[in-house]
N, C-alpha and C positions, 0 to 999 in steps of 0.2 A: 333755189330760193326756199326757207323754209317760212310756211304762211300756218298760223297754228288758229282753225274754228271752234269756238267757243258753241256748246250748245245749244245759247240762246242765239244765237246769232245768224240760224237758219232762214236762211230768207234775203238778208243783207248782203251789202255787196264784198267781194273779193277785191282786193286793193293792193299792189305791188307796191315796190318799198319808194317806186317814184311819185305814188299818189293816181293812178290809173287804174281803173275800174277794167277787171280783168276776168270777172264769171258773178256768179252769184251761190252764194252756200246754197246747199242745199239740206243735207243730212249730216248727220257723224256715225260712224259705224259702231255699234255695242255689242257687246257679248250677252246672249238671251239671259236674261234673270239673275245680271251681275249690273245693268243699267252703270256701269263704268264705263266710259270712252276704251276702244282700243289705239285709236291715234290717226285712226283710217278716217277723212272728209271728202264729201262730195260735193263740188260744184257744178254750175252748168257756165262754158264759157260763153263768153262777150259776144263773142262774135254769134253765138245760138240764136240768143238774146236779142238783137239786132235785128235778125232775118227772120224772127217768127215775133216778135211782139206786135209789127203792124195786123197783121193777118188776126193778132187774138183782140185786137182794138176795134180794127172795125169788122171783123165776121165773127167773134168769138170763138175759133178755133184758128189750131192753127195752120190750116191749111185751105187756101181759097175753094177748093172745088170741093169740100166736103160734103156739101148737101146739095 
């Protein structure tokens, strides 16, 4: 599957060609002091997503035992 992140679009969701929400952008990888894409995108997947966003809703991190 090729899935191409647009720079602005860090933050937004990852969407496969069926319409299914599948990570979330994160980054795009640059070359230092050429600020041109090399082609490289990072997501965080769904499933991350899923198992740690209760935890930062209601304790603000992500993980219950942290303080």
């Amino acid at each position: 599957m090729y899935v191409r992140i647009s720079s602005r679009n860090s933050g937004g969701p990852l969407i496969d060609s069926y319409g299914h929400i599948i990570g979330v952008n994160t980054t795009t990888f640059t070359r230092k002091g050429t600020g041109a894409s090399s082609g490289v995108n990072f997501a965080i997947p769904i499933d991350t997503i899923v198992r740690t966003l209760p935890y930062l809703i209601v304790y603000g991190t992500p993980y219950r035992d942290r303080f």
